[in-house]
C-alpha positions in Angstrom: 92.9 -42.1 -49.1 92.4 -44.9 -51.7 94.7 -45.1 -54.6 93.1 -47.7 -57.5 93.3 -48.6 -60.7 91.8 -51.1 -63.0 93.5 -53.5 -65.5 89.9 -54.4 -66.6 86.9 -52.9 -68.7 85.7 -53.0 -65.0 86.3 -49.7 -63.7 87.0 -48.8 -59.9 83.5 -47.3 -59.7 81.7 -50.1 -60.9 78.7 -50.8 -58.7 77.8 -53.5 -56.2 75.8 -56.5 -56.9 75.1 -59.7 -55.0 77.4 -61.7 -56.6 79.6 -61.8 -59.4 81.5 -58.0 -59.5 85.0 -57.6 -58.3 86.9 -57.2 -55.6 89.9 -54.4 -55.2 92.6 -53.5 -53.3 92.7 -50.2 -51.1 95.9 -48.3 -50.6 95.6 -46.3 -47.6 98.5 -44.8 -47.1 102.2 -45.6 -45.8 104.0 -44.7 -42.5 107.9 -45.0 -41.8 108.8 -47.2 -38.6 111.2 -46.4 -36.2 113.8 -48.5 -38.0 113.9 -46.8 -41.3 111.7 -48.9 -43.3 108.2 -48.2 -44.3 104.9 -50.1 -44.5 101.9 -49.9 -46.6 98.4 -49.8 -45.3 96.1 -51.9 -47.2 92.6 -52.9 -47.2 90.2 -53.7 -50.1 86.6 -53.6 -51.6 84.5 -56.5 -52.6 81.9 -55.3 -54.5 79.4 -58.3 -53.8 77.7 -57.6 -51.1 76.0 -61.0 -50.3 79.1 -63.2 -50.6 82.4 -63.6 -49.7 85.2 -64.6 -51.8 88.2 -66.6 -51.7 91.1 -66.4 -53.9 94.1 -68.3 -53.2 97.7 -66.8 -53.4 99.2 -67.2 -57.1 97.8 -65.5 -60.0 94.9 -64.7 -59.5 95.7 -63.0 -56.2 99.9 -61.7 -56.4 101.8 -59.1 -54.8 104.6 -58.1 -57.2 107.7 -57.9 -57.5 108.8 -60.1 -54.5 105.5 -62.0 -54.3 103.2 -63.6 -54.8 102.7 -64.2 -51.6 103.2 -60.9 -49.7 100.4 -61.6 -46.6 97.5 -60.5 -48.0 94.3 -62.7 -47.2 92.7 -65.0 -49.5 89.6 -64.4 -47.5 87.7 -61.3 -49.0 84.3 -60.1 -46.7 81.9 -58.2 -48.3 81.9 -54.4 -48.5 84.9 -52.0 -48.0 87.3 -53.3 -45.0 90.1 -50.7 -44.5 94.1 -51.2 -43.2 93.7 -54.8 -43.0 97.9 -55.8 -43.0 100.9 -54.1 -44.0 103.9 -55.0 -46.1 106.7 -53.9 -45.2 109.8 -52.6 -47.3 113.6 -51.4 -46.6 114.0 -47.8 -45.8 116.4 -48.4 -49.0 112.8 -48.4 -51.3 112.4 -45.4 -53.2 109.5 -43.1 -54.6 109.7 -44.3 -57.8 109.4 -47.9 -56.7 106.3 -49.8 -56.5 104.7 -52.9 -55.6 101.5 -53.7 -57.3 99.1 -56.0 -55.8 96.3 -57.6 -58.3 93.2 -59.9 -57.9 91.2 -61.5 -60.4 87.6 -62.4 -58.9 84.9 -63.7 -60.9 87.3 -63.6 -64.2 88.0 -59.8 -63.2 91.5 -58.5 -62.8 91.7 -55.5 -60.7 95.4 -53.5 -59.8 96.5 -51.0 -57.5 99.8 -49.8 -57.4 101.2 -49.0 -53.7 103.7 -46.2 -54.1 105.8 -43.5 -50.9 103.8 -41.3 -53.0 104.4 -38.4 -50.2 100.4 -37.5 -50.6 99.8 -40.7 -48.9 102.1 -40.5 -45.8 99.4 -41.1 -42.3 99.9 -41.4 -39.3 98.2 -44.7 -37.7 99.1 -44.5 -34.4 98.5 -40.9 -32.8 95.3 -39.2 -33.5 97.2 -35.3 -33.2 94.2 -33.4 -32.7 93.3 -35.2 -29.2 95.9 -37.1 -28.8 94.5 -40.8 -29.5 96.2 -44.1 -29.7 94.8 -47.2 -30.9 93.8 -50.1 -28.5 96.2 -52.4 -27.1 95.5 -56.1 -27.6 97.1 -59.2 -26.1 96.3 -62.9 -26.6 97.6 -63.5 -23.1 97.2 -61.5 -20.4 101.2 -60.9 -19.9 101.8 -61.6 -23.8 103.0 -59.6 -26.9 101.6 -56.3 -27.6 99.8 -55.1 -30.7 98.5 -51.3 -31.4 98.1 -50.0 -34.6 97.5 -51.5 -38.0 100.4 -54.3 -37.6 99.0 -56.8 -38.7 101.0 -59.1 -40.5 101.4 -63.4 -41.4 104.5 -63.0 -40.5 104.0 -62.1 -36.6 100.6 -64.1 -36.0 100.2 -65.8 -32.9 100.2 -69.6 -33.1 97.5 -71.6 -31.9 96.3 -75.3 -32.1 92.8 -76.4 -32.3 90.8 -79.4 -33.4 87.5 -79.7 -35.7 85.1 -81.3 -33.1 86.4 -78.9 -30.3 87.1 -75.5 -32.2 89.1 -72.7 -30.6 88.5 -70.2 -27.7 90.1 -66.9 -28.6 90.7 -64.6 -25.0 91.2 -60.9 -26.1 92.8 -58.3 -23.1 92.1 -54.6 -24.3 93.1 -51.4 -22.9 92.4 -48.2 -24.4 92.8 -44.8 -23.6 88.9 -43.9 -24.8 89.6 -40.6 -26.0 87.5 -39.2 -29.1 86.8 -36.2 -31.5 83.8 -35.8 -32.9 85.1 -32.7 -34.6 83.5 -30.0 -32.3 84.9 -32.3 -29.6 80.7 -32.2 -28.1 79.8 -35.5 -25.4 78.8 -38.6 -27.3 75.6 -38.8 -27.0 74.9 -42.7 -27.3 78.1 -43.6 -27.3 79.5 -47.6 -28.5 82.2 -49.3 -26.5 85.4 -48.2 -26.1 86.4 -51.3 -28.2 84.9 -53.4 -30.4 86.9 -56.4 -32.2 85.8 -57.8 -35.6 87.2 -61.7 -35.8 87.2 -62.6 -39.5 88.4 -65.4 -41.5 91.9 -64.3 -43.2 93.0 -67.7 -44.9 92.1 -71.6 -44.7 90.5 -74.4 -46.9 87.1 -74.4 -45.1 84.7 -72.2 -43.2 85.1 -70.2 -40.1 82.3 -69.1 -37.9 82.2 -67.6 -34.4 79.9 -67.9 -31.7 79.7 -64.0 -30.6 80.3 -61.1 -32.9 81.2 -58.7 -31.8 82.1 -60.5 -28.6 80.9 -58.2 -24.9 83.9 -57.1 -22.8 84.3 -58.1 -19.3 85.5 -55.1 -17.4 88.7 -55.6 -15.4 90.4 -53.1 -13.0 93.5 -51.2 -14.3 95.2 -48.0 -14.7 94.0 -47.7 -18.1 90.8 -45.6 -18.9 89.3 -49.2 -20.3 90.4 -52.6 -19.8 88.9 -55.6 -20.1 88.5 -59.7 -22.0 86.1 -60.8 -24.6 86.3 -64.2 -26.0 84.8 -65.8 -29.4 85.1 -69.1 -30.2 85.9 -70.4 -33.6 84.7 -73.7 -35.6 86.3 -74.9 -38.6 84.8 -76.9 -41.2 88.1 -79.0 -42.0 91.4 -80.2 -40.9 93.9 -77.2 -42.2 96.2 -74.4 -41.6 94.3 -71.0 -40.9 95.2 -67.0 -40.3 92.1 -66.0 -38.7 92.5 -61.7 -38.6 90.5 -59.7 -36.0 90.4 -55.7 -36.1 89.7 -53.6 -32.5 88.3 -50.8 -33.1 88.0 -47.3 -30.7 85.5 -44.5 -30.1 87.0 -43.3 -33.6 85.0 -46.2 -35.2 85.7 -48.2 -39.1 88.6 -46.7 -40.4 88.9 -44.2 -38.1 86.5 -42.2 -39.3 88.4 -41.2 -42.4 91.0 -40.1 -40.1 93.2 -43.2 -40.5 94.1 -43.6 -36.9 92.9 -45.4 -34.2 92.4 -49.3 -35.1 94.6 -52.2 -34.1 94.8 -55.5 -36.0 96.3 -58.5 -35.4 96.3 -62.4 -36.9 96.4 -65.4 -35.4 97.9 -68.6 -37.1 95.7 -71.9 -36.1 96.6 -75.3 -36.8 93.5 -77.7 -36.7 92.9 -81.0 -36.5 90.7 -83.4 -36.4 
């Protein structure tokens, strides 16, 4: 589900084009943690679909009220990316509440209003009808764990690298590769159990990657899959980066419109020369 409104002549269905159209926000939906508080599912949709955009926090790119800097990227990738991050709020936050996230690319403002509207409620991390969880991801092999959509600035991983050397990136995976394909029928060609998508979240300069998506080695382990893939990143420039990656199950983007099983993460990278 996708709640958006425009603050523009642009409206939401406004078609894609190379370059030059807008880029929205998605609201996806919101979940309560075990704590009490909730979190909103985000994604967006850049409408150009031969260029990325960047739009720094402030703004042209704000998270209000409490903002403007609520971890959203800065770092939009062509196309419709869905649950990117979260932002969380107290358990104390009511329906009638709202934050309202806006971005104004190529001279275009665009809103949406995130809301505990109760239509929107999901459930991320437990596919009911099979009983699917999203993969589990480390970024060492006895290190934090991340399932779900949790990704968030304010628990990346820390990392150091340097322009002329760049940044290896070791991913562990496990996952339980359960599916439904609706009529629950074999996959016929089936993809991998897990795929990651490494993107550029933040940063002053570029960010490319040697492998995407990068091949898992398969290692032994109680889990149905488990294995390592490594990319390695290059920067352009001395600076301070969130690089975001997304693993994916057999429920594919977005989870098939199901909004459950993906896992992301972000990594926080301080390069030098």
């Amino acid at each position: 589900m996708t709640g958006v409104w425009a603050s523009a002549q642009q409206l939401p269905s406004e078609p894609f084009r190379q370059f030059g159209a807008s880029v929205t926000g998605a609201y996806e939906g919101w979940f309560t943690n075990p704590d009490g508080s909730h979190s909103f599912l985000v994604g967006y949709l850049n409408r150009n679909t031969n260029a990325s955009i960047d739009v720094p926090i402030g703004p042209n790119n704000r998270i209000e009220p409490g903002g403007p800097d609520q971890g959203q990227p800065t770092h939009f990738l062509p196309g419709r990316q869905t649950g990117v991050f979260i932002i969380t709020v107290p358990k104390e936050f009511t329906p009638q509440q709202r934050l309202t996230w806006t971005i104004v690319a190529n001279g275009q403002p665009m809103s949406i209003p995130l809301r505990l509207n109760e239509l929107y409620e999901v459930r991320p991390f437990t596919d009911i009808a099979v009983g699917n969880q999203p993969p589990v991801l480390r970024f060492d092999p006895n290190g934090p764990v991340f399932q779900g959509p949790i990704g968030m600035v304010a628990k990346a991983i820390p990392r150091a690298a340097t322009v002329a050397g760049g940044l290896a990136l070791p991913v562990w995976a496990t996952d339980d590769a359960k599916y439904s394909s609706g009529s629950n029928a074999p996959q016929r060609n089936p993809p991998p159990p897990v795929i990651l998508h490494w993107s550029k979240y933040r940063g002053p300069g570029e960010v490319t990657f040697d492998k995407l998506p990068p091949a898992f080695e398969k290692l032994a382990g109680e889990a149905a899959f488990f294995g390592k893939a490594t990319v390695t990143a290059k920067f352009s420039q001395p600076g301070e980066y969130l690089l975001h990656v997304t693993a994916e199950d057999y429920s594919g983007t977005g989870g098939g419109g199901e909004v459950c099983c993906w896992t992301t993460a972000i990594v926080k990278v301080t390069v030098t020369p």
